[in-house]
C-alpha positions as CSV (number, residue, x, y, z in Angstrom):
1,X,-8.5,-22.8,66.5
2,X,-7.3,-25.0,63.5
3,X,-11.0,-26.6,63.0
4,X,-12.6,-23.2,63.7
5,X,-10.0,-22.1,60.5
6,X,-11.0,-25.3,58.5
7,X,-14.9,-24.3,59.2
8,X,-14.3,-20.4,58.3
9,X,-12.8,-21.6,55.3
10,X,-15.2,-24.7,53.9
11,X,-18.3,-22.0,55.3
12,X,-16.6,-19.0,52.8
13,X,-15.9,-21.5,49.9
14,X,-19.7,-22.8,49.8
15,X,-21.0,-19.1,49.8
16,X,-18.5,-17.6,47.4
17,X,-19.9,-21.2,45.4
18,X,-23.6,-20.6,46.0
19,X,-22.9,-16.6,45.0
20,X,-21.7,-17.6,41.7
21,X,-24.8,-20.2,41.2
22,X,-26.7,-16.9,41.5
23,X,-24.6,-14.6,38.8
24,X,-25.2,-17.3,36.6
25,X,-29.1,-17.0,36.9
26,X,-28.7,-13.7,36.9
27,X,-27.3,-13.7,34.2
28,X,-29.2,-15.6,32.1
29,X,-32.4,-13.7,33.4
30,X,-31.1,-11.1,31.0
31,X,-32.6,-11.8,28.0
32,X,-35.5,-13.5,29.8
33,X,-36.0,-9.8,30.8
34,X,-35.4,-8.3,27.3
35,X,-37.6,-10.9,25.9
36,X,-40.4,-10.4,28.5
37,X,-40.8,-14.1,29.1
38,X,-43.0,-14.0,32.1
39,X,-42.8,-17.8,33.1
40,X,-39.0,-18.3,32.3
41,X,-38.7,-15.2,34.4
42,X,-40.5,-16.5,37.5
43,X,-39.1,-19.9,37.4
44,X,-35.8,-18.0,37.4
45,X,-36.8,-16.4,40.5
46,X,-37.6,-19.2,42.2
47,X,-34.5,-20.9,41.7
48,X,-32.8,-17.2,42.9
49,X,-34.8,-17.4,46.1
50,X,-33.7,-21.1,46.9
51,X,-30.0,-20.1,46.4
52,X,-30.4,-17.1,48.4
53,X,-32.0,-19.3,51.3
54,X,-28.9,-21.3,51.1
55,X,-26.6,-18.2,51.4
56,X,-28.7,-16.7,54.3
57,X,-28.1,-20.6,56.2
58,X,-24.3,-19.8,55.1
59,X,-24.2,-16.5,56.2
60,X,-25.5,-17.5,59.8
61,X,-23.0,-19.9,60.2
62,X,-20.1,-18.0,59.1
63,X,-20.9,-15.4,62.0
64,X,-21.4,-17.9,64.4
65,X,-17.8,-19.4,63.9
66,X,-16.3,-15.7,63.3
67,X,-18.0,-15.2,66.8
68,X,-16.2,-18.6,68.2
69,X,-12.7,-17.2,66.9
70,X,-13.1,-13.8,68.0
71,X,-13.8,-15.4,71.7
72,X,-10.9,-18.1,71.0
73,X,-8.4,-15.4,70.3
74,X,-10.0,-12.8,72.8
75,X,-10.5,-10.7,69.9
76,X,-13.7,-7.9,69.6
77,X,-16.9,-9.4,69.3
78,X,-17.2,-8.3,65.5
79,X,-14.3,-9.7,63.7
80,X,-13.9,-9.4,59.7
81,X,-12.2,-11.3,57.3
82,X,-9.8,-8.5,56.8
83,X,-9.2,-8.4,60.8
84,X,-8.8,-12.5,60.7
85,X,-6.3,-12.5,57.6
86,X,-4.5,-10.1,60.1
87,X,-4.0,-12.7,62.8
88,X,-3.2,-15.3,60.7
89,X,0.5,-13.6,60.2
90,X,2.5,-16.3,62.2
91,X,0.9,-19.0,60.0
92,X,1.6,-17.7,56.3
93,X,-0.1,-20.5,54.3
94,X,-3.5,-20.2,56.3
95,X,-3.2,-16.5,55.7
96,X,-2.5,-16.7,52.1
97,X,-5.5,-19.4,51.6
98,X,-7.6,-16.7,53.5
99,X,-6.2,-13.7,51.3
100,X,-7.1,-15.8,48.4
101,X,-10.8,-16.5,49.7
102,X,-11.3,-13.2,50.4
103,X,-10.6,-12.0,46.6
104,X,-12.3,-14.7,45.4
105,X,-15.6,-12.9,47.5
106,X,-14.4,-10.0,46.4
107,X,-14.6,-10.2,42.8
108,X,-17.7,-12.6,43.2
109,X,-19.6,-9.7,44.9
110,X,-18.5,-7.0,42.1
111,X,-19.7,-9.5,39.4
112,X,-22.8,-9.6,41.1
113,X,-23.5,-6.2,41.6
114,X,-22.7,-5.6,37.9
115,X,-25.4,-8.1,36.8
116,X,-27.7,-7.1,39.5
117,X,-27.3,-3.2,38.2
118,X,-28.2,-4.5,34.5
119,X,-30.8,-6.5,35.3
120,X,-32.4,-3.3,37.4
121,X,-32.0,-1.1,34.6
122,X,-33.2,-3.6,31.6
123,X,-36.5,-4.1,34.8
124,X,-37.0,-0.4,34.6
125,X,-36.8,0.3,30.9
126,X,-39.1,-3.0,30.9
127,X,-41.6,-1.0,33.2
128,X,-41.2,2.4,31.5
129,X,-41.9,0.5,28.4
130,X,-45.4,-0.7,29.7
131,X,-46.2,2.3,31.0
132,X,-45.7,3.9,27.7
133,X,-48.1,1.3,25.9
134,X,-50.8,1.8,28.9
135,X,-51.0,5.7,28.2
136,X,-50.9,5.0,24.5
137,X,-54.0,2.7,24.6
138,X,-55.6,4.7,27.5
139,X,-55.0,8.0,25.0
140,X,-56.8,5.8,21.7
141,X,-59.5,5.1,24.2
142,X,-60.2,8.6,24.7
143,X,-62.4,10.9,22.6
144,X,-61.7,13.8,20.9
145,X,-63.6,17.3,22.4
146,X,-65.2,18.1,19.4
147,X,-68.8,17.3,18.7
148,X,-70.3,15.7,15.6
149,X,-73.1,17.5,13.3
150,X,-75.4,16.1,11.0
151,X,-76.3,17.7,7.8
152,X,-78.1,20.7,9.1
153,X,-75.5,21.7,11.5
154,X,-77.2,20.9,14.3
155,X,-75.5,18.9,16.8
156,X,-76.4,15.0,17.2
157,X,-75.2,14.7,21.1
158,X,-72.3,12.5,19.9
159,X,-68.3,12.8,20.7
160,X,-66.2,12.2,18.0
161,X,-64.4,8.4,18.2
162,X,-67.1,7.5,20.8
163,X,-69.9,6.6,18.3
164,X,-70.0,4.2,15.3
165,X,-70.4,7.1,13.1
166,X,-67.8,7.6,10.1
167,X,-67.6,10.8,7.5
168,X,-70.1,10.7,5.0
169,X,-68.4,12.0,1.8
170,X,-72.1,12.5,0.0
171,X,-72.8,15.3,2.4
């Protein structure tokens, strides 16, 4: 049980390291956002995805030995940190360093979800932003409906805006 302990442990440290690798692109792809820096913003998310293949590994392992000490201590197949600290009551200084790892996560997690919420919302002003500019250019593209006479009011087949034509002040 003690090395399944020191492996639960060494697994939740590396991912609690590897989430806060991530807040700090995160964060940074703020203003790469605002800015509307295309390649700083993809190299960004490459990096992102290589972390987050990292955490997934993590993530796979850390169930694996949560399923090793739930069948080491008899315990239901889907143990939790929270269920784990629990257990640990007869050995106060494992529980305490688990307590500790588990706010750690814990305030890790909220930080993340605070970035990831501002980076969503600065992506979706972003978006609205170029959607605006689209209808605007698509709208100066577009003709007027009224038609365009020549001096003896007749008219000359043309749109307004859709030929070369300008006013003629000498009419």
């Amino acid at each position: 049980m003690a090395s399944l302990m020191e492996n639960i442990v060494e697994v939740l440290e590396k991912e609690n390291t590897e989430y806060q690798s991530l807040i700090k692109l995160s964060e940074e792809k703020s203003p790469v956002i605002i800015k509307g820096d295309l390649p700083n913003l993809n190299r960004i998310t490459e990096a992102e995805q290589i972390i987050v293949a990292r955490i997934q590994k993590l993530e796979k392992e850390r169930m694996q030995t949560m399923k090793d000490i739930a069948e080491v201590t008899n315990y239901k197949a889907d143990i939790k940190l929270g269920d784990l600290i629990e257990m640990m009551g007869k050995h106060p200084s494992e529980q305490a360093r688990l307590r500790d790892l588990h706010d750690r996560l814990k305030a890790t997690m909220g930080r993340m979800k605070q970035v990831n919420e501002q980076n969503r919302d600065l992506l979706r002003n972003s978006l609205e932003m170029v959607q605006f500019e689209m209808n605007l250019l698509q709208s100066l593209k577009t003709a007027p409906e009224t038609a365009d006479y020549n001096s003896s009011a007749y008219s000359t087949g043309t749109i307004m805006g859709s030929g070369t034509k300008r006013f003629d002040a000498k009419q």
